[in-house]
C-alpha positions in Angstrom: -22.6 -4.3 -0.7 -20.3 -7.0 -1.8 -21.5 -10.4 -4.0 -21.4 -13.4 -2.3 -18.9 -14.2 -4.8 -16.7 -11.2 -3.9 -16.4 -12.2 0.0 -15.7 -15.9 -1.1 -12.5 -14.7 -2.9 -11.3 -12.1 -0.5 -11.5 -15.0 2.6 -9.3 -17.0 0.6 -7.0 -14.4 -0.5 -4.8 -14.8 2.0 -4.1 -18.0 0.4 -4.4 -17.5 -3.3 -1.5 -14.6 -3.2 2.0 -16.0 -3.1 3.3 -12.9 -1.4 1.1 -13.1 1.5 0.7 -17.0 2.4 5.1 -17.0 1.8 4.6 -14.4 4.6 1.9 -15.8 6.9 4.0 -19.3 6.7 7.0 -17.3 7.6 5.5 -15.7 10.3 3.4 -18.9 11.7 7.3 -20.7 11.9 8.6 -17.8 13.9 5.6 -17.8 15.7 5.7 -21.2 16.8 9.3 -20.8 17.5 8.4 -17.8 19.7 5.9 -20.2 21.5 8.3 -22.2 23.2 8.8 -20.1 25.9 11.5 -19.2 27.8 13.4 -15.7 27.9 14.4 -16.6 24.2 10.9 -17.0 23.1 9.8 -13.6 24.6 12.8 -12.2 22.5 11.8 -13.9 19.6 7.9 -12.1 20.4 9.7 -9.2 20.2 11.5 -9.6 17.4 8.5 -10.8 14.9 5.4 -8.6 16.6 6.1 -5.3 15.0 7.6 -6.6 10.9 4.7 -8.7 11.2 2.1 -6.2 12.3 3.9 -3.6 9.8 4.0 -6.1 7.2 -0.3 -6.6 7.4 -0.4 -2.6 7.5 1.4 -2.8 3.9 -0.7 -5.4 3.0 -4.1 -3.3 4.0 -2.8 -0.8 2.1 -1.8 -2.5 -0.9 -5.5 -4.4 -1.0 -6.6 -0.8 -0.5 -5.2 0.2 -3.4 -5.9 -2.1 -5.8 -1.7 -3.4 -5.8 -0.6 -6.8 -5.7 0.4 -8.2 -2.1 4.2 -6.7 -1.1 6.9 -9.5 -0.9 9.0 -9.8 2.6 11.3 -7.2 3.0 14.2 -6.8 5.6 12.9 -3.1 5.5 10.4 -4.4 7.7 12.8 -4.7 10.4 14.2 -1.5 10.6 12.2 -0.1 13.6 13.1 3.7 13.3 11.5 4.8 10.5 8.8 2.5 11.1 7.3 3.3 14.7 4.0 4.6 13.3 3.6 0.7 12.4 3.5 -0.2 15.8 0.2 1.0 16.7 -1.9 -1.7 16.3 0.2 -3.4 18.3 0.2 -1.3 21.2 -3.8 -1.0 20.9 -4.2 -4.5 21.6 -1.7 -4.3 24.3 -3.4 -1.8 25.8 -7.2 -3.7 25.1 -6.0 -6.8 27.0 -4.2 -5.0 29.6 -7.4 -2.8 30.1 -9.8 -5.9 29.7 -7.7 -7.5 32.8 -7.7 -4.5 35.2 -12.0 -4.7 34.2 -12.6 -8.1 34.7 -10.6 -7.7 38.3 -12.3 -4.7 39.1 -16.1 -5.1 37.9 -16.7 -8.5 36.3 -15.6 -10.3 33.2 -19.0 -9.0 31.3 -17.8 -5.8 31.7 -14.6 -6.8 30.2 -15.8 -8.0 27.3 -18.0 -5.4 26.7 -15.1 -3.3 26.6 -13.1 -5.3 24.1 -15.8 -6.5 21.6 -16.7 -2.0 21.4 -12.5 -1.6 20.5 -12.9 -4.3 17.8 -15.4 -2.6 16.5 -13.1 0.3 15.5 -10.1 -1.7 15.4 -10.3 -2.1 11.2 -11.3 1.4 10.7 -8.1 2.6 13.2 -6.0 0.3 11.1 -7.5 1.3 7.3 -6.8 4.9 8.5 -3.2 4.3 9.7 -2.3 2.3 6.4 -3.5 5.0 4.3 -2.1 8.1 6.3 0.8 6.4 8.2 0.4 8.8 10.9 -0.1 7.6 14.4 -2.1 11.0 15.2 -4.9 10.2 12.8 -5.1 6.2 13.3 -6.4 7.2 16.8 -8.3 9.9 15.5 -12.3 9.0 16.7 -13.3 11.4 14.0 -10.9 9.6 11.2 -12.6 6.4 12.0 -16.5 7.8 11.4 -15.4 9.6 8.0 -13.9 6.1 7.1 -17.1 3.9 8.0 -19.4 6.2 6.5 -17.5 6.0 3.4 -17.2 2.0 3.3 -20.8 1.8 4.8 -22.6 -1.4 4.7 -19.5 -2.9 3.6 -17.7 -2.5 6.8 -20.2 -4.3 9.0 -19.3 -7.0 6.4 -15.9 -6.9 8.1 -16.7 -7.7 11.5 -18.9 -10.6 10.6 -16.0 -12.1 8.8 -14.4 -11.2 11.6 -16.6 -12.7 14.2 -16.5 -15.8 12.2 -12.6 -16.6 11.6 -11.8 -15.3 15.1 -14.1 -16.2 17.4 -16.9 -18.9 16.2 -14.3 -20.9 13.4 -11.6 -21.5 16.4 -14.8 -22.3 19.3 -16.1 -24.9 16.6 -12.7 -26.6 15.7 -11.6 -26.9 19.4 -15.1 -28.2 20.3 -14.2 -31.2 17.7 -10.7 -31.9 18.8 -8.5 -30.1 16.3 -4.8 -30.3 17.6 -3.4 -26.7 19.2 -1.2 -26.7 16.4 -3.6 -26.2 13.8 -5.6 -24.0 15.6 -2.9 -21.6 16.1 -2.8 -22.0 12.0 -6.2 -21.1 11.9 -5.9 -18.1 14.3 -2.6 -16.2 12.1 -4.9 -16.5 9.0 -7.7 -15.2 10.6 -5.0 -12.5 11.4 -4.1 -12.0 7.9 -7.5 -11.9 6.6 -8.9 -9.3 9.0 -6.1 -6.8 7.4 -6.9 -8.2 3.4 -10.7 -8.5 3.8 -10.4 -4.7 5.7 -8.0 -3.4 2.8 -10.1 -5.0 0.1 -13.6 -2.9 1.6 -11.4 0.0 2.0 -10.6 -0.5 -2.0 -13.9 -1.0 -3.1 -15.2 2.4 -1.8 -12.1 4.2 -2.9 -11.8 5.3 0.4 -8.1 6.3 -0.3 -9.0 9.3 -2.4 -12.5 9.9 -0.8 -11.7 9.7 2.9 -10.2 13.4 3.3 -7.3 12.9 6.2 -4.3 15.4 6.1 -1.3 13.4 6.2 1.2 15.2 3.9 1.2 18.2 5.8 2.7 16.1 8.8 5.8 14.6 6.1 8.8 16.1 6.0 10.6 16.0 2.6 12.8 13.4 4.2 9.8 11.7 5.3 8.5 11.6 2.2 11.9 10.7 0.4 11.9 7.7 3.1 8.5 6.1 2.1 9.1 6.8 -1.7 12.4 4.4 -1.0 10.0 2.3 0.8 7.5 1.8 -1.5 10.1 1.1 -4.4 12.3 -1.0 -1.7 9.1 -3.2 -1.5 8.1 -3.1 -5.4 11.5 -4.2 -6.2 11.8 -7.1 -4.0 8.4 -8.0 -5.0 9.9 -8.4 -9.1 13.4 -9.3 -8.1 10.7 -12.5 -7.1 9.6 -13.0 -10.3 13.1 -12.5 -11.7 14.6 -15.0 -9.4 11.9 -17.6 -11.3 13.0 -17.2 -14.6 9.7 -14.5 -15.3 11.9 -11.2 -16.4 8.9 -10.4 -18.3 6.9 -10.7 -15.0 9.2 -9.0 -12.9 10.0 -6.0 -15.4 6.2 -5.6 -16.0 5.7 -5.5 -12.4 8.0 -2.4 -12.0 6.5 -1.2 -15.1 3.2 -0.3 -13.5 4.8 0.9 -10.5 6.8 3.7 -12.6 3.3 4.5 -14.9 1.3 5.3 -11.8 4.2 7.5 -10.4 4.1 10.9 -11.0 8.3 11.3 -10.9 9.2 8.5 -13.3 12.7 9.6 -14.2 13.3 9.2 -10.3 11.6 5.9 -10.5 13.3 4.3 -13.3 17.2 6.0 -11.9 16.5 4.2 -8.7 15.5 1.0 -9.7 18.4 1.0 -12.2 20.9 1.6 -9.8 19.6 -0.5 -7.1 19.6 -3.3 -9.7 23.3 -2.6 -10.1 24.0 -3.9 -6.8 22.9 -7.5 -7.3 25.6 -10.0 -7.6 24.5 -10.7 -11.8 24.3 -7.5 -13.6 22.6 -8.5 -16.5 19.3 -8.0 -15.6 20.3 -4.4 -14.9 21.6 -3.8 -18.0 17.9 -5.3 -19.5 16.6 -3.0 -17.2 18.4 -0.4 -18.7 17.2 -1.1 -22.3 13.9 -0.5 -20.6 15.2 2.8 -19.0 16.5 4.2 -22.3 13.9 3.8 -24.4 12.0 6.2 -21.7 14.9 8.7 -21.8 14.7 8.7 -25.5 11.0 9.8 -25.6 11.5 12.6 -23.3 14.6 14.2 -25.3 16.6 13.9 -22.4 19.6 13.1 -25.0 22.5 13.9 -22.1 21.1 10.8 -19.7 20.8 8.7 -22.8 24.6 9.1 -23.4 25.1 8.8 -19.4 23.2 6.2 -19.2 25.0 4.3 -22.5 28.5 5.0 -21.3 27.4 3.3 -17.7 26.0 -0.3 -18.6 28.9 -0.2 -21.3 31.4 -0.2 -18.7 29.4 -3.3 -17.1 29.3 -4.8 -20.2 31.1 -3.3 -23.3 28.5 -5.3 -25.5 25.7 -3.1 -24.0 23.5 -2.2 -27.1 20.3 -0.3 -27.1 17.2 -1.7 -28.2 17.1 -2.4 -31.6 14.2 -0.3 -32.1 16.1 2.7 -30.4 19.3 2.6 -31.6 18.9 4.8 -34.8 17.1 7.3 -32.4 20.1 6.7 -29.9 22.4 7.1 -32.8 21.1 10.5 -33.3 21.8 11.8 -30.3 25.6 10.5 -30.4 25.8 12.6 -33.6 24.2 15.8 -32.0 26.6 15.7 -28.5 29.7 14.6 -30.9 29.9 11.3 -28.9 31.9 10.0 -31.8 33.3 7.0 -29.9 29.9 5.9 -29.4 28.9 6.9 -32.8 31.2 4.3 -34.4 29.9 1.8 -31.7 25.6 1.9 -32.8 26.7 2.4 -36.8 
């Protein structure tokens, strides 16, 4: 069961992590914009709903995992790739519409009855499509018991934080006169922190490697390909944050840990490089690429070190190895007969 102390922090996490209050604030503004009304406000609703309801699914999953919050991405937008995002969005749809045709039909008790019992698998349909990303196992009855018996105690821990921040924190501040304005503040971080506070009880019982739900088999290798992009789209934009503070350290350390968990880091490293290489200032590709060579060097792959040389030299002709690895990378100038480049590190 979590400490006191544990729940304290995870409620305010939604605050405390840049990424995610830059992206509640982001999507409070649209929100409000949407609000207005009008055929241009439903447009904007439908705009926002499903990048924000994918963005709190990455943000489960990242909590989940033990990973820092992901920054905004315009990935987020893209809706093809994406539609297995959307169903948390549609299961609410469907609760309200459902809830409406009860309370019409029967009586309003009944109607609630019938929404508080979906909330009560609403985090464990949500922690299961953030981990598997497939649609067929996020509304999977049996995915949700494997998940709650694996968090146990701990998820009833989510739907009293959930009670609290969505139902009796909004009653009490309308009952003492807090403007709508607020209140809708209130209600998109209650939002937030359903997804964190779920993702963060999902982490603590390493449900992601316990929780046994076949999703690779349903990947393609495109499939695949496409998230890998995704997940290094999103860890990239997440240090090109740091970078674009002055923190190259930061940012460079960020995708540092990224590439040590991976299991393909020669992909991981190429990619970043050469996505890097498309920002308007080049340099902190080429840094990058001191990074990448020193890794290239350690695995004997001496035909990429010269590859990778002769590229960020014709960025930059100045382009030096680090000075730590440029007896090594002499070396392998001398073995290949590179003598151009030979003359270059002497």
């Amino acid at each position: 069961m979590m400490k006191p102390a544990e729940i304290l922090r995870e409620i305010a996490y939604p605050l405390t992590e840049m990424a995610s209050l830059l992206a509640m604030i982001m999507f409070f503004l649209l929100g409000s914009l949407a609000g207005s009304g009008g055929l241009f406000g439903l447009f904007l609703w439908f705009v926002i709903l499903p990048p924000m309801f994918r963005y709190l699914l990455y943000l489960l999953e990242a909590r989940a995992a033990r990973r820092e919050a992901p920054a905004l991405d315009a990935a987020l937008f893209g809706l093809a790739e994406n539609l297995w995002s959307l169903i948390p969005l549609i299961l609410i749809v469907a609760v309200i519409s459902a809830q409406v045709l009860l309370a019409k039909h029967f009586s309003p008790t009944v109607a609630l009855l019938f929404g508080g019992g979906v909330l009560l698998i609403f985090p464990a349909s949500s922690a299961v499509l953030a981990i598997t990303r497939s649609p067929v196992q996020g509304l999977s009855p049996v995915a949700w018991i494997r998940l709650i018996r694996v968090c146990g105690l701990d998820y009833a821990l989510i739907l009293v934080v959930m009670g609290l921040f969505i139902f009796a924190l909004p009653a009490f501040l309308r009952g003492v006169g807090l403007p709508e304005f607020a209140l809708e503040m209130v209600g998109f971080y209650a939002l937030f922190l359903l997804f964190t506070f779920t993702g963060a009880v999902v982490g603590r019982s390493n449900a992601i490697a316990m929780v046994s739900i076949p999703d690779a088999a349903e990947l393609t290798p495109d499939e695949v390909e496409d998230r890998t992009d995704a997940e290094r789209a999103r860890t990239l934009g997440h240090a090109y944050g740091f970078i674009s503070r002055n923190d190259r350290v930061g940012g460079f350390a960020h995708l540092q840990t990224y590439i040590d968990a991976s299991a393909d880091p020669v992909r991981d490293y190429h990619w970043f490089f050469n996505e890097m290489l498309g920002w308007e200032k080049k340099d902190e590709a080429l840094f990058f690429a001191q990074r990448y060579l020193t890794f290239l060097l350690d695995v004997d792959a001496d035909t990429d070190v010269l590859k990778l040389i002769a590229r960020c030299r014709l960025e930059n002709e100045r382009f030096k190895p680090l000075p730590a690895d440029r007896d090594r990378a002499l070396q392998v100038a001398r073995r290949l007969q590179h003598d151009e480049l030979v003359k270059v590190l002497q």
